[in-house]
C-alpha distance (Angstrom), angle and dihedral (degrees) to the residues before:
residue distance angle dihedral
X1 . . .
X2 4.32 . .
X3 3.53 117.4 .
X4 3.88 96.9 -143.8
X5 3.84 110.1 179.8
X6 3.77 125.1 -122.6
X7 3.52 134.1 174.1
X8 4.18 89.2 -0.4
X9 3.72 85.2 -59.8
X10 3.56 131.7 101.3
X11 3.60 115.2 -114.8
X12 4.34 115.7 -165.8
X13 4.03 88.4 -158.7
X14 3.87 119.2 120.2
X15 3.72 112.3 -134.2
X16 3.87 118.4 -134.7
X17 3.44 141.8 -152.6
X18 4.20 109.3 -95.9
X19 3.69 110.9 -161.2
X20 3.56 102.5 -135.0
X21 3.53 126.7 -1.7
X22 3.86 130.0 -90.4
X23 3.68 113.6 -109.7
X24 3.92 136.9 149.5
X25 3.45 93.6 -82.7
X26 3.39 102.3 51.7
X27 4.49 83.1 50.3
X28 3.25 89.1 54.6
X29 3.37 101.7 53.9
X30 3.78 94.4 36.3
X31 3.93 84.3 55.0
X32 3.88 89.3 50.4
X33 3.56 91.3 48.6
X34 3.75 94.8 55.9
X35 3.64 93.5 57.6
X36 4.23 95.7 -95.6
X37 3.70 118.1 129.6
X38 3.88 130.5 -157.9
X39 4.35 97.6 -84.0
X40 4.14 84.8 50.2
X41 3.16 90.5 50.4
X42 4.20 89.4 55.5
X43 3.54 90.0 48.3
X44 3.96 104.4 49.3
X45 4.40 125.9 53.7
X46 3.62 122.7 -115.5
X47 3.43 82.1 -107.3
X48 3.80 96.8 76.0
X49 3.13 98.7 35.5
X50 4.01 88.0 65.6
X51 3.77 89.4 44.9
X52 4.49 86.0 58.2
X53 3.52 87.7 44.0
X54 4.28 93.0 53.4
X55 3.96 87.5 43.5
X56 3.63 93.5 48.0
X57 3.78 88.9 57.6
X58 3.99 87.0 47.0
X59 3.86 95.7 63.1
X60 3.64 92.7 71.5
X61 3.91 97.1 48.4
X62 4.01 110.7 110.4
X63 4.03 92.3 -140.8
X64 4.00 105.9 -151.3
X65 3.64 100.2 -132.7
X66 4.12 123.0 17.8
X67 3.69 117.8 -163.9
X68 3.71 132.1 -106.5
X69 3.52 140.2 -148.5
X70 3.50 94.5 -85.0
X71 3.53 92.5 41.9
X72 4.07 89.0 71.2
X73 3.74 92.0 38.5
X74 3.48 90.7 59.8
X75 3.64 98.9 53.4
């Protein structure tokens, strides 16, 4: 991995390519999307909204190996 600096410190994260570029627009309608109307939006931070967004995108991942009962007990 590149070290690329930011903010005088060293960050070991590659950068990618975004298709188009994130504006209030696109939010919005990313918010609407997800269910959220105008008065949620008020009430919650950008923040969380993100964090919806990233789980949204989770629920359609096919996760190799799920955990059982024993699993947890184990831990």
């Amino acid at each position: 991995m590149e070290d690329r600096k930011q903010n005088d410190q060293f960050v070991k994260k590659k950068g990618r390519a975004i298709d188009r570029q994130f504006n209030t627009g696109l939010y919005l309608h990313r918010a609407l999307s997800c269910g959220l109307s105008p008065s949620d939006l008020e009430e919650i931070s950008v923040g969380m909204v993100q964090d919806i967004f990233i789980e949204k995108a989770n629920d359609n991942y096919e996760y190799p190996f799920l955990a059982t009962q024993s699993d947890m007990d184990n831990l």
